[in-house]
N, C-alpha and C positions, 0 to 999 in steps of 0.2 A: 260898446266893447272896451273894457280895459286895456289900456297902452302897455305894452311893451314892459316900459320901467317898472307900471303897479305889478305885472305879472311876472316879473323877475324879484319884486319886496314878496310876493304873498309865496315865492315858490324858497324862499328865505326862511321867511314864517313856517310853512311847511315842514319843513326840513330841521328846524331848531323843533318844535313839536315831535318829529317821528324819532329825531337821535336825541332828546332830552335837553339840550340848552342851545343856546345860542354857538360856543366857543362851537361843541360838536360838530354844529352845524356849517362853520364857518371852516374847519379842517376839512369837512368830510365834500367842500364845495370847490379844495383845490387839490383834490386827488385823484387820479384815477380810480372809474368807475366799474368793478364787472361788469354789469348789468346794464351799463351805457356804450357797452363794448371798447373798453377801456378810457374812453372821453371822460376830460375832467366836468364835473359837471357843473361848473361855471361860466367854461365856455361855451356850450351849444345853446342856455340862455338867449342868445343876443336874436332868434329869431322865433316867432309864436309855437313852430313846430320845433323847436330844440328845447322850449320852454314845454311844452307838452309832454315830453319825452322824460325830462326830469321828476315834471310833478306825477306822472303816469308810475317809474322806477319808485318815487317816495311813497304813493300811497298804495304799491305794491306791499313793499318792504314794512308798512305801518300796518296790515293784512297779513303778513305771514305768508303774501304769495310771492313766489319766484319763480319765476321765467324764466 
């Protein structure tokens, strides 16, 4: 099972993929979230299930689904 740290770089990765670069990415990880119900989504990261949460919203959003 991947730590914590790798699944907070691959939900990075993720996320530079679904908004187009990195910079995007890196904006779009200290702002509030609609779809996180306002949570930045930086911080809910720091546990496997706030890390699920995030990549779950990106690969929504990279689908054209919305929740």
């Amino acid at each position: 099972m991947p730590s914590t740290k790798d699944r907070q770089a691959a939900v990075r990765r993720l996320a530079a993929r679904v908004l187009g670069s990195e910079n995007a990415a890196k904006d779009w990880m200290l702002e509030p979230a609609i779809g996180l119900n306002g949570q930045i989504p930086a911080k809910p990261p720091r546990t496997v299930s706030g890390i699920h949460l995030v990549e779950e919203y990106l690969m929504q959003n990279e689908h054209g689904v919305y929740i």
